[in-house]
BALOBA-1460 file (C-alpha; in Angstrom, 3 decimals):
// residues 251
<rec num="1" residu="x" x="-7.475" y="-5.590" z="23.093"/>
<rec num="2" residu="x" x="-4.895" y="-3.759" z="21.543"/>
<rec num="3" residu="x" x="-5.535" y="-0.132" z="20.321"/>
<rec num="4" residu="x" x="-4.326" y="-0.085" z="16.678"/>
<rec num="5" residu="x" x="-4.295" y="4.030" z="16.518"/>
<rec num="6" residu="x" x="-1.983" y="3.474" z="19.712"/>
<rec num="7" residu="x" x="0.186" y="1.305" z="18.552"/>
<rec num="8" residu="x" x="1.266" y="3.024" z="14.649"/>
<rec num="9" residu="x" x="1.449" y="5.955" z="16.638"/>
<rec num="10" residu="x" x="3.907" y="4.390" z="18.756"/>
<rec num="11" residu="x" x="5.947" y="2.444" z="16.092"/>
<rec num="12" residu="x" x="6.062" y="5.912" z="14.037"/>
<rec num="13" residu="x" x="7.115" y="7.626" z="17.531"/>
<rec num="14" residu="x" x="10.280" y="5.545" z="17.891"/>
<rec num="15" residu="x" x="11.395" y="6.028" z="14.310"/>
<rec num="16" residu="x" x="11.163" y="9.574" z="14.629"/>
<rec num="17" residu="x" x="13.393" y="9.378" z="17.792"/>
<rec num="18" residu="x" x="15.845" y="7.323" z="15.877"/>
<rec num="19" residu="x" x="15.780" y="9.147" z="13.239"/>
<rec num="20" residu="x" x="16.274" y="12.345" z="15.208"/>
<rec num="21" residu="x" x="19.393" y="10.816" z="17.574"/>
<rec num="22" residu="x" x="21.075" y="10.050" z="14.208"/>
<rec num="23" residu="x" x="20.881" y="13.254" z="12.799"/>
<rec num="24" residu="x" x="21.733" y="15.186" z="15.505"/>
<rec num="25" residu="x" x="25.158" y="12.678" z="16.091"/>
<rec num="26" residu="x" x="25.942" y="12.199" z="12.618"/>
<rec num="27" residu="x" x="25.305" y="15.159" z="10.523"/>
<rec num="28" residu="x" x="28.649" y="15.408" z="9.497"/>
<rec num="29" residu="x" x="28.580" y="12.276" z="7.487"/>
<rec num="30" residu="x" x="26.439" y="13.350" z="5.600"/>
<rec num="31" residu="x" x="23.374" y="11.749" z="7.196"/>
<rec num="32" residu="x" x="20.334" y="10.784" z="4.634"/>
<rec num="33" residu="x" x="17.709" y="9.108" z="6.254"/>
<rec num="34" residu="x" x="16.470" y="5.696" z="8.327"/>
<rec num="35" residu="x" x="14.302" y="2.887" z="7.578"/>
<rec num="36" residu="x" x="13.026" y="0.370" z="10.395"/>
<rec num="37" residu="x" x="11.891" y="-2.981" z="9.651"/>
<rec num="38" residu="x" x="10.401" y="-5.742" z="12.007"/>
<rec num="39" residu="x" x="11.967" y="-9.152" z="10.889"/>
<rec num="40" residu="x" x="11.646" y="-12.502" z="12.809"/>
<rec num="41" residu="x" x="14.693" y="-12.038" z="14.184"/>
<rec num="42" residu="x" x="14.486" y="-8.810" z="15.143"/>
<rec num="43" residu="x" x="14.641" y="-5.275" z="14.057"/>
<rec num="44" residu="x" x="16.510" y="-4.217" z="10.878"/>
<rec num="45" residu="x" x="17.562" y="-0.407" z="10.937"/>
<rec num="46" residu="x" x="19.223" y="0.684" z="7.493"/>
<rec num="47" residu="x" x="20.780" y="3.903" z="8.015"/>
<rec num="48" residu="x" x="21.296" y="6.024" z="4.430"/>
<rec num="49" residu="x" x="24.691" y="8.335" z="4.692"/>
<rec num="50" residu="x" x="26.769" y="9.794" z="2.247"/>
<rec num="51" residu="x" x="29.693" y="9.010" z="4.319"/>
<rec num="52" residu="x" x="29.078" y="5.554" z="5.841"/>
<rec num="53" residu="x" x="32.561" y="4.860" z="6.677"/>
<rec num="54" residu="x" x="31.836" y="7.277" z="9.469"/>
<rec num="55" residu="x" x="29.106" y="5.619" z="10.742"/>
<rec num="56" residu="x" x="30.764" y="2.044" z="10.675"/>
<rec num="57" residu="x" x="33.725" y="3.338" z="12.768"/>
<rec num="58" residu="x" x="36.845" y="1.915" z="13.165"/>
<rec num="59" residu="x" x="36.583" y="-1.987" z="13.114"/>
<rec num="60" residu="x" x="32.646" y="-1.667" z="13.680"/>
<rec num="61" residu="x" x="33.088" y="0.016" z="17.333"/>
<rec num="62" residu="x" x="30.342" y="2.903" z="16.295"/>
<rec num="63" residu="x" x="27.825" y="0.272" z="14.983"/>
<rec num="64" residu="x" x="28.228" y="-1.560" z="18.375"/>
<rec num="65" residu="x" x="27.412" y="1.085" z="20.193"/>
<rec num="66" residu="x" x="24.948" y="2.376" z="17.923"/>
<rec num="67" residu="x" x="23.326" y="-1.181" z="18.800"/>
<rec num="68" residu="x" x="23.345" y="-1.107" z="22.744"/>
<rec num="69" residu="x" x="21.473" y="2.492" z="22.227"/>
<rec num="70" residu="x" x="18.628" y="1.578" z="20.249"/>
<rec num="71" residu="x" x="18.101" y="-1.650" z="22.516"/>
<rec num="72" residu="x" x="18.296" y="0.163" z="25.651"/>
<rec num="73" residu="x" x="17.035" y="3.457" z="25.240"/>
<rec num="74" residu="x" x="14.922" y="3.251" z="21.970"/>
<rec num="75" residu="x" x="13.368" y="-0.582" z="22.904"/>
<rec num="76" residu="x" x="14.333" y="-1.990" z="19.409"/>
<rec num="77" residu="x" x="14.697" y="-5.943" z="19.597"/>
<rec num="78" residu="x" x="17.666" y="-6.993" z="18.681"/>
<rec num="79" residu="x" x="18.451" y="-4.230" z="16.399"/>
<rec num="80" residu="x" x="20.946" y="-5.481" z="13.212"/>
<rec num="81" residu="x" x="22.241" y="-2.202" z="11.354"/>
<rec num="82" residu="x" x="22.708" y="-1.913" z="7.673"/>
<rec num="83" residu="x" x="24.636" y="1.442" z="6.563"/>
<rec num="84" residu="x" x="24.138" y="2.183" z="2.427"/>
<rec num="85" residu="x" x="25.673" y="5.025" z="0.718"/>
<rec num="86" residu="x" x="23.019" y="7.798" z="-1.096"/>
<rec num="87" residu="x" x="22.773" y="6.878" z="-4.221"/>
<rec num="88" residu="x" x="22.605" y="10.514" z="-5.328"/>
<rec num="89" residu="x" x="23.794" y="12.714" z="-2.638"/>
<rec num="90" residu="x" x="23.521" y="16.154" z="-4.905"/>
<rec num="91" residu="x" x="19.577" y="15.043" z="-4.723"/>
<rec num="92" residu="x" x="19.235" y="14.379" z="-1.135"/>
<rec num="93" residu="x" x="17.698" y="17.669" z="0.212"/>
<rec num="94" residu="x" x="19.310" y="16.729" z="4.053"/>
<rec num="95" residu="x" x="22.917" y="16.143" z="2.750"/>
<rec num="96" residu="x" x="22.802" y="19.068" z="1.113"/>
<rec num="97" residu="x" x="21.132" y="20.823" z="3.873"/>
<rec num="98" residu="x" x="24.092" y="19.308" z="6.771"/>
<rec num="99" residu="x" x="26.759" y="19.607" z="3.868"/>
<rec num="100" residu="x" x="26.107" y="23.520" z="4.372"/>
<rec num="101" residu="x" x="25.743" y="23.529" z="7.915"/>
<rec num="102" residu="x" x="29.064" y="22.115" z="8.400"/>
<rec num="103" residu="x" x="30.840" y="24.551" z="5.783"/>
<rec num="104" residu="x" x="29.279" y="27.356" z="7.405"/>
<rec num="105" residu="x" x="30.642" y="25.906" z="10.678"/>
<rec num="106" residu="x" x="34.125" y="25.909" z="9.015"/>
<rec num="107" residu="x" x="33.990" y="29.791" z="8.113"/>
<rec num="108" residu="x" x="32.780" y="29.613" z="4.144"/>
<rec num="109" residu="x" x="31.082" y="32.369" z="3.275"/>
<rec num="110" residu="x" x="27.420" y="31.615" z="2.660"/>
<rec num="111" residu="x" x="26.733" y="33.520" z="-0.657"/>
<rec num="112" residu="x" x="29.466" y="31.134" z="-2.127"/>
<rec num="113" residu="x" x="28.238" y="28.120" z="-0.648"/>
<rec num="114" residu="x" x="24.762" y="28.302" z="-1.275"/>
<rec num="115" residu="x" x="25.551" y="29.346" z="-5.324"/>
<rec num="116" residu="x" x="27.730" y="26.221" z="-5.448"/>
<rec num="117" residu="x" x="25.260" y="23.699" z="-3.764"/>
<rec num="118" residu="x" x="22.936" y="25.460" z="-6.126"/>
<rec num="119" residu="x" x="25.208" y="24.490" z="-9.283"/>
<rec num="120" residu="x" x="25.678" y="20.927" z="-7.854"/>
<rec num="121" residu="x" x="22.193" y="20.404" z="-8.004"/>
<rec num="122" residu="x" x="21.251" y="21.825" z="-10.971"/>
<rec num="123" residu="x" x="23.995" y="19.820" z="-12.460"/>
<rec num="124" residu="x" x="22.804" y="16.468" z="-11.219"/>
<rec num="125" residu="x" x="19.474" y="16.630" z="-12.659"/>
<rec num="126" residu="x" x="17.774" y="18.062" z="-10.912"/>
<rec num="127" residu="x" x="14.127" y="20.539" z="-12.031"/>
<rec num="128" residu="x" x="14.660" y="22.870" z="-9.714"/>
<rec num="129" residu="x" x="16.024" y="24.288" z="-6.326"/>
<rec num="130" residu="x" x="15.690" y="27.034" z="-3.802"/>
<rec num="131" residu="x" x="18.065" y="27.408" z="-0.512"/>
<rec num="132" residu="x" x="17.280" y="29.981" z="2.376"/>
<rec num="133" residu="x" x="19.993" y="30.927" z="5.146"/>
<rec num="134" residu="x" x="18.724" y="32.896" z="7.645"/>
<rec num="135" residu="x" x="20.197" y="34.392" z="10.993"/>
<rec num="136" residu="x" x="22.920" y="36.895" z="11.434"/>
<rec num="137" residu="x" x="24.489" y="36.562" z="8.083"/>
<rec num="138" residu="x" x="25.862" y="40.620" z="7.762"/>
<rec num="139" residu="x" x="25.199" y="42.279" z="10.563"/>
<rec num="140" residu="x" x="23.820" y="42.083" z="13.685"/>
<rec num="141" residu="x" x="20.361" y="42.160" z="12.878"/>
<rec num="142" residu="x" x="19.109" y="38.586" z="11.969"/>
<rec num="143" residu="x" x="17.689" y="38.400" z="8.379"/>
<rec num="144" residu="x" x="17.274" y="35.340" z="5.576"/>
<rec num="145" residu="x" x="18.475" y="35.645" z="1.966"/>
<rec num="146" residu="x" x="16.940" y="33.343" z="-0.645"/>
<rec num="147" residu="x" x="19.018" y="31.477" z="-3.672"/>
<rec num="148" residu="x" x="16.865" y="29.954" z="-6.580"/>
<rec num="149" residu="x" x="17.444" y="28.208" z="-9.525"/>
<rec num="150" residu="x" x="14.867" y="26.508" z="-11.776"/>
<rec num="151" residu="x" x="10.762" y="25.462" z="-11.283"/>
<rec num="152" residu="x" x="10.079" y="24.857" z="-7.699"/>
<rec num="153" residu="x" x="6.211" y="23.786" z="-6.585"/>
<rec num="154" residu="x" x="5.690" y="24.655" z="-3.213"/>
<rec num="155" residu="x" x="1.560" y="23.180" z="-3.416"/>
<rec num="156" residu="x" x="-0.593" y="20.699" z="-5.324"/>
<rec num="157" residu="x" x="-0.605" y="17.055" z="-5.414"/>
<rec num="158" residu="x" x="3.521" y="16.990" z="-7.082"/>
<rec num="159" residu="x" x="4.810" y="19.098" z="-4.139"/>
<rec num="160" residu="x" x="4.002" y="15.729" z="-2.280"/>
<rec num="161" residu="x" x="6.102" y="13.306" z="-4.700"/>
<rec num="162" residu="x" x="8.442" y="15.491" z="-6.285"/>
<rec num="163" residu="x" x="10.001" y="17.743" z="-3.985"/>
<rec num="164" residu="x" x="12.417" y="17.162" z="-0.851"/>
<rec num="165" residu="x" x="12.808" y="19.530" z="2.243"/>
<rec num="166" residu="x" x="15.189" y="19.839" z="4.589"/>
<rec num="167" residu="x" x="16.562" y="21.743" z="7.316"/>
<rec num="168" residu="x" x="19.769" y="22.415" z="9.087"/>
<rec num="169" residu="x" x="21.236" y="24.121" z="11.637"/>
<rec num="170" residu="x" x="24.778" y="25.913" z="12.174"/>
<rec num="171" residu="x" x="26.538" y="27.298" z="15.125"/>
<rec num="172" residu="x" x="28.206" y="30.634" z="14.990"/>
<rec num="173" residu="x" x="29.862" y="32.859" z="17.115"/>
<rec num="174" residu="x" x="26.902" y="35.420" z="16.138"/>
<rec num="175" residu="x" x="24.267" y="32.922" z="17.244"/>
<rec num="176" residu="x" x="22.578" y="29.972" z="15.461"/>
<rec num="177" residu="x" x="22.346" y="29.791" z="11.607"/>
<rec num="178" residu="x" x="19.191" y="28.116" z="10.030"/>
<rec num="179" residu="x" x="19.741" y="26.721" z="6.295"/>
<rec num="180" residu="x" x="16.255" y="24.777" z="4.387"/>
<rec num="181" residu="x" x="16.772" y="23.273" z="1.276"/>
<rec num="182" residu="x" x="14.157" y="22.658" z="-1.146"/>
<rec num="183" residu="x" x="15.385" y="20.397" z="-4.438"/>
<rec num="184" residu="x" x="12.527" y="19.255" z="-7.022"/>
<rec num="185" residu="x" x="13.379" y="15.837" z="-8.290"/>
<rec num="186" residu="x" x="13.541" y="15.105" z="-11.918"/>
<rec num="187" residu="x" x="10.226" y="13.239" z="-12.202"/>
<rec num="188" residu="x" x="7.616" y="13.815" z="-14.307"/>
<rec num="189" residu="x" x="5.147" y="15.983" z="-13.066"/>
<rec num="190" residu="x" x="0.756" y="16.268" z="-13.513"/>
<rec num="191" residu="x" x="0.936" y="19.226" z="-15.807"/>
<rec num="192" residu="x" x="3.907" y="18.229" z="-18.122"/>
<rec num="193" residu="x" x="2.965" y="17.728" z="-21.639"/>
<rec num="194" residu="x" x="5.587" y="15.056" z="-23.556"/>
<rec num="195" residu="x" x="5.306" y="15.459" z="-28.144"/>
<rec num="196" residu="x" x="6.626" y="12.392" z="-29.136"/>
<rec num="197" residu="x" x="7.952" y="12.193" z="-32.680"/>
<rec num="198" residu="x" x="6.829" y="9.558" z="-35.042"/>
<rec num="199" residu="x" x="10.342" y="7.429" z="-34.964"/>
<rec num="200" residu="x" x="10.287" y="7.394" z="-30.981"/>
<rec num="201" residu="x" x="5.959" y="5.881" z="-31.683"/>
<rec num="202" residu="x" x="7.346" y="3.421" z="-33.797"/>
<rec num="203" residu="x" x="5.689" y="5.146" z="-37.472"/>
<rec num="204" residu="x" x="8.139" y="4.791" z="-40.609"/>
<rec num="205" residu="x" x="7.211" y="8.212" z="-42.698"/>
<rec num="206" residu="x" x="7.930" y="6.327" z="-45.967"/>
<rec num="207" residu="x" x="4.639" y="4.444" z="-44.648"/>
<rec num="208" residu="x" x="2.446" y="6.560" z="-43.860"/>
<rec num="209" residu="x" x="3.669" y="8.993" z="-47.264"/>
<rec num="210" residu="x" x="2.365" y="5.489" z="-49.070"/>
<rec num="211" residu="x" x="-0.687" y="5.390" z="-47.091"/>
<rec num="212" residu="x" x="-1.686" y="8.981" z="-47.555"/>
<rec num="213" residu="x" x="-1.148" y="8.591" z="-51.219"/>
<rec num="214" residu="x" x="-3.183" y="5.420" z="-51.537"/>
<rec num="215" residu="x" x="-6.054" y="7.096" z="-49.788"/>
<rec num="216" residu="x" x="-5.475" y="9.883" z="-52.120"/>
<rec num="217" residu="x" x="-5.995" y="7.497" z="-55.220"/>
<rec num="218" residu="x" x="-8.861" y="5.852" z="-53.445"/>
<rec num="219" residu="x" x="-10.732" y="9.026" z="-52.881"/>
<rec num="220" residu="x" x="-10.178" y="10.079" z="-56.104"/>
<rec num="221" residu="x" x="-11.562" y="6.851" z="-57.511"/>
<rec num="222" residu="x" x="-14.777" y="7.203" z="-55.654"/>
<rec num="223" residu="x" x="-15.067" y="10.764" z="-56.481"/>
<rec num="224" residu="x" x="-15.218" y="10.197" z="-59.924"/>
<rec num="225" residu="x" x="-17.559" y="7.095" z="-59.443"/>
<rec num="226" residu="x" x="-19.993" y="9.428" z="-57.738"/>
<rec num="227" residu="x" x="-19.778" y="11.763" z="-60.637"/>
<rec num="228" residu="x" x="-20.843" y="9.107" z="-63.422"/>
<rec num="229" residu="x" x="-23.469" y="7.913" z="-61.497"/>
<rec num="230" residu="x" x="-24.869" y="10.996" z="-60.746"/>
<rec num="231" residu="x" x="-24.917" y="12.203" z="-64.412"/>
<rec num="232" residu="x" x="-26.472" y="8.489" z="-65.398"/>
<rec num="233" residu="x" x="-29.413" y="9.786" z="-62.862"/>
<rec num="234" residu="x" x="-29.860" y="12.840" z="-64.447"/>
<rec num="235" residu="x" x="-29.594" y="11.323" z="-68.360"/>
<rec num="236" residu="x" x="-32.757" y="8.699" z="-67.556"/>
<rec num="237" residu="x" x="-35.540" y="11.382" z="-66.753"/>
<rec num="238" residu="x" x="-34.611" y="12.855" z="-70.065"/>
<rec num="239" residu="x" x="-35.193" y="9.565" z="-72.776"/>
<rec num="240" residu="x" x="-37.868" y="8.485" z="-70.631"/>
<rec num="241" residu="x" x="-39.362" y="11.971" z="-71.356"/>
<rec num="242" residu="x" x="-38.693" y="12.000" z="-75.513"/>
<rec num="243" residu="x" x="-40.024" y="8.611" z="-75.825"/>
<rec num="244" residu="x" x="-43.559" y="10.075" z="-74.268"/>
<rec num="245" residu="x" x="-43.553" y="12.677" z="-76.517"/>
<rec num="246" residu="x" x="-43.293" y="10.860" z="-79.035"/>
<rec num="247" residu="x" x="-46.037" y="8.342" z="-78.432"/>
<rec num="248" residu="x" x="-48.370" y="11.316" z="-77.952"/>
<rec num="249" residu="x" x="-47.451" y="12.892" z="-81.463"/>
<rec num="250" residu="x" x="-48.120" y="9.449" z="-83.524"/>
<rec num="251" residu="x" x="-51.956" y="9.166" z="-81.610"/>
């Protein structure tokens, strides 16, 4: 009998390991992510880049390879690769995180660098972002310096929708340089609170004026109703009373 816990442990295992191989060898195109599907005819890996002409390689050499690896060392049957470009790479918390990474690499300083990724973010939509370098960054003593721009929720039940993490590494002459990157999607989130305007419900206000004034009338009307027969009520008691009286004077 086959041990389910065992064997989603081991399915999730070997994505992990893919997903890890992938990062590590192509980081600087701008990798986003992996998805592994079991087909009846095999295995279907779709590898998310921002860069997927790097992937591909010339003439499809890199996706060959790419292939033989994940059939012989990974145990994927007959893996067939898919490469997709992000959709919105500014949004993708590990392309921003390996986009830094490899500008560090190149000799950019990092205050520039993270208060551009920073503007790119903000500028694609984003609700919020926060990036921390740390290492040896100005001096010999390793230290972290925090850049933040917008709401970021770092716990409750949106933290697990709404927000992407990431992490990155870069290496230095000084030693190795860690960069995280935190972006918070532009989705709505538990606590947000949405006033919607009449037009955008679908109310005319030339209606509802019309409405409100017909009400108006209608109270009015059965105001004044309420009045008359009220002071009908009260007129009664009073003949009824006169017309005793005078019985009782004519005995």
């Amino acid at each position: 009998m086959v041990n389910i816990k065992r064997y989603f442990i081991e399915k999730n295992m070997s994505v992990v390991k893919v997903d890890e191989y992938l990062a590590k060898q192509f980081y600087r195109a701008g990798y986003a992510g992996v998805d592994v599907y079991r087909t009846p005819l095999g295995t279907r890996v779709v590898i998310r880049a921002e860069r997927p002409a790097f992937i591909i390689g010339r003439r499809g050499q890199t996706i060959k390879t790419l292939s033989n690896v994940f059939e012989n060392y990974f145990g994927l049957e007959n893996p067939q690769i898919t490469v997709m470009p992000v959709e919105n790479p500014d949004l993708n918390a590990r392309v921003v995180a390996f986009r830094l990474a490899v500008s560090l690499e190149r000799g950019f300083h990092f205050r520039k660098l993270a208060f551009a990724a920073l503007r790119r973010i903000m500028a694609a939509g984003a609700a919020g972002a926060e990036i921390i370098i740390s290492g040896k960054i100005t001096s010999e003593r390793a230290r972290y310096e925090k850049f933040r721009a917008g709401k970021i929720y770092k716990t409750g039940e949106q933290a697990t929708y709404i927000v992407d993490k990431a992490v990155a590494h870069a290496l230095l002459k000084p030693g190795i340089y860690g960069v995280k990157v935190i972006i918070v999607k532009p989705e709505r989130t538990k606590d947000s609170i949405i006033i919607k305007s009449p037009e955008e419900i679908g109310i005319n206000k030339e209606s509802t004026a019309k409405e409100k004034e017909q009400k108006e009338e209608m109270g009015e009307q059965i105001s004044t109703q309420a009045q008359e027969s009220s002071s009908q009520q009260v007129l009664q008691p009073q003949e009824e009373s006169t017309e005793e009286e005078g019985e009782g004077e004519t005995q």
